[in-house]
N, C-alpha and C positions, 0 to 999 in steps of 0.2 A: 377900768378896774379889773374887769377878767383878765387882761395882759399881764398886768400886774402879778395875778395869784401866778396864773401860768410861769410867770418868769422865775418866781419865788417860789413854787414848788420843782421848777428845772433847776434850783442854785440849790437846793436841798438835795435833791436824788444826786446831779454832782456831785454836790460836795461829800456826800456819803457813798460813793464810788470811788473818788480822790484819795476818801482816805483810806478803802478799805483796800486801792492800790499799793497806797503806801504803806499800809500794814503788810499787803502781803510782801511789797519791795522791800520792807524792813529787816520781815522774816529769815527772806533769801538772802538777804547781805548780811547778815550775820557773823555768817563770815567774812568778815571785811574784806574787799580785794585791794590789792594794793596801786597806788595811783601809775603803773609802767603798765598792768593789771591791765586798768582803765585806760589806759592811752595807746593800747593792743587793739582793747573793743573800739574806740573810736578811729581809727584807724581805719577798721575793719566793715565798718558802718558808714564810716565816708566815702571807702571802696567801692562797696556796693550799691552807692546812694540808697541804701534802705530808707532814709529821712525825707527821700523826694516826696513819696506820696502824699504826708502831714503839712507841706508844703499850701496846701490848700485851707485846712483847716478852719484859721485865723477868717481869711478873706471872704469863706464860704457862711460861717456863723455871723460875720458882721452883715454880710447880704442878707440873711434871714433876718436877723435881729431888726436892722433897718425896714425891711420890709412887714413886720410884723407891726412894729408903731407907727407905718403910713400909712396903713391898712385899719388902725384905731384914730388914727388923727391927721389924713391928708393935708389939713391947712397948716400944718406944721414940717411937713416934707423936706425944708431946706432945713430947716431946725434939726431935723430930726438924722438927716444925711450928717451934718456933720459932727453934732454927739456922736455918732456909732463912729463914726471914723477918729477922733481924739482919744474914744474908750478904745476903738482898735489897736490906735497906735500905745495905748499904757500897755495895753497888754500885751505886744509882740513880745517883752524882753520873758516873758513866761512861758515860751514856745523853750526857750535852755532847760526849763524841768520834764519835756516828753523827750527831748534830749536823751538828758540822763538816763530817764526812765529804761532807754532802750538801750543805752550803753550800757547800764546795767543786765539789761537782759544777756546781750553776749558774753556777758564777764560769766554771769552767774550758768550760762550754758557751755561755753569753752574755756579751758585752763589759758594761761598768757601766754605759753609756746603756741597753742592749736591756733590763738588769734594771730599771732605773730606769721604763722605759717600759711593761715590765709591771707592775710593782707600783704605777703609778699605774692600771694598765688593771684590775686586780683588787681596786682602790678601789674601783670605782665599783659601779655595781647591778648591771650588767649583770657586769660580774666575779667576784661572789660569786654571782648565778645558775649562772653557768658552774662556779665552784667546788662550791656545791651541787646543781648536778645531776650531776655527772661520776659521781659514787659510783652513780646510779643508774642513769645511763648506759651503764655498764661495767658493770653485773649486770646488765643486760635485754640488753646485747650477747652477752655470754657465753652469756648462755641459749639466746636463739634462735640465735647458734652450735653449739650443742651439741646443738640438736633438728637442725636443719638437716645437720651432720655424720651426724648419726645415720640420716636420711632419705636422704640423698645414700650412705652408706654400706650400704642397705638395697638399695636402685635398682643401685648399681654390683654389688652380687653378687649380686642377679638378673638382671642383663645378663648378667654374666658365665658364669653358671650356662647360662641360656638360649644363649648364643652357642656353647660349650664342647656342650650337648646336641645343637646343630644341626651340629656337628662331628665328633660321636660321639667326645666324649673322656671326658664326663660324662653316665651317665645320670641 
């Protein structure tokens, strides 16, 4: 029964994120772009595979989900494996509305030349270099960010330590 509320107060905060999405994607498109508009941004989206990452999504939520009712009702495990997988499968054709959502985003952030001008820019070799390196680029940033925070963070409360003892606040 507690699964239950859980689950039905997770279909609630959803769903009132969903819409307060599409309120504000409703907002933004207001000014309607036009469908060449639109087939600039997806272009442009497909380019850069920006959609790879959500890729997971779908699959990751079914593993929780599933895992969440074995974990209330083991004796039911095969039961319950393939409900999640039937409701997975309804739901893949709903992965075409974050889609959108994100076509829209480039519409709403570049004019249809700027997207046009990219998606030729991400033709080329050097455009797909750029697309495959980025993934790696962004984990080697991250990292030595987070070593660096960690040092800079080491440094500043030994200062701090030190300056506070020359104060006699801290021994």
């Amino acid at each position: 029964m507690k699964l239950v509320k859980t689950f039905q107060c997770a279909a609630v905060v959803g769903a009132a994120m969903i819409a307060a999405g599409f309120l504000s994607t409703a907002v933004s498109a207001q000014d309607a772009v036009s469908e060449s508009h639109m087939a600039a941004a997806k272009k442009v989206a497909a380019a850069t595979r920006v959609l790879e990452p959500f890729d997971d999504i779908l699959p990751i939520l079914a593993e929780q989900t599933r895992t969440a009712f074995i974990q209330t009702d083991p004796t039911r495990a095969e039961e319950i494996i393939e409900v999640t997988q039937e409701v997975a499968l309804t739901l893949a054709p709903k992965r075409a509305e974050l889609n959108g959502m994100v076509y829209q985003a480039w519409a709403d952030t570049f004019t249809e030349a700027e997207l046009n001008e990219l998606a030729e820019f991400y033709g080329t070799e050097l455009g797909q270099k750029l697309t495959n390196s980025i993934p790696a680029i962004t984990q080697y940033s991250v990292g030595v960010a987070r070593e660096w925070q960690d040092k800079i963070s080491t440094e500043m409360v030994t200062m701090v330590q030190e300056e506070l003892a020359k104060r006699n606040v801290v021994e």
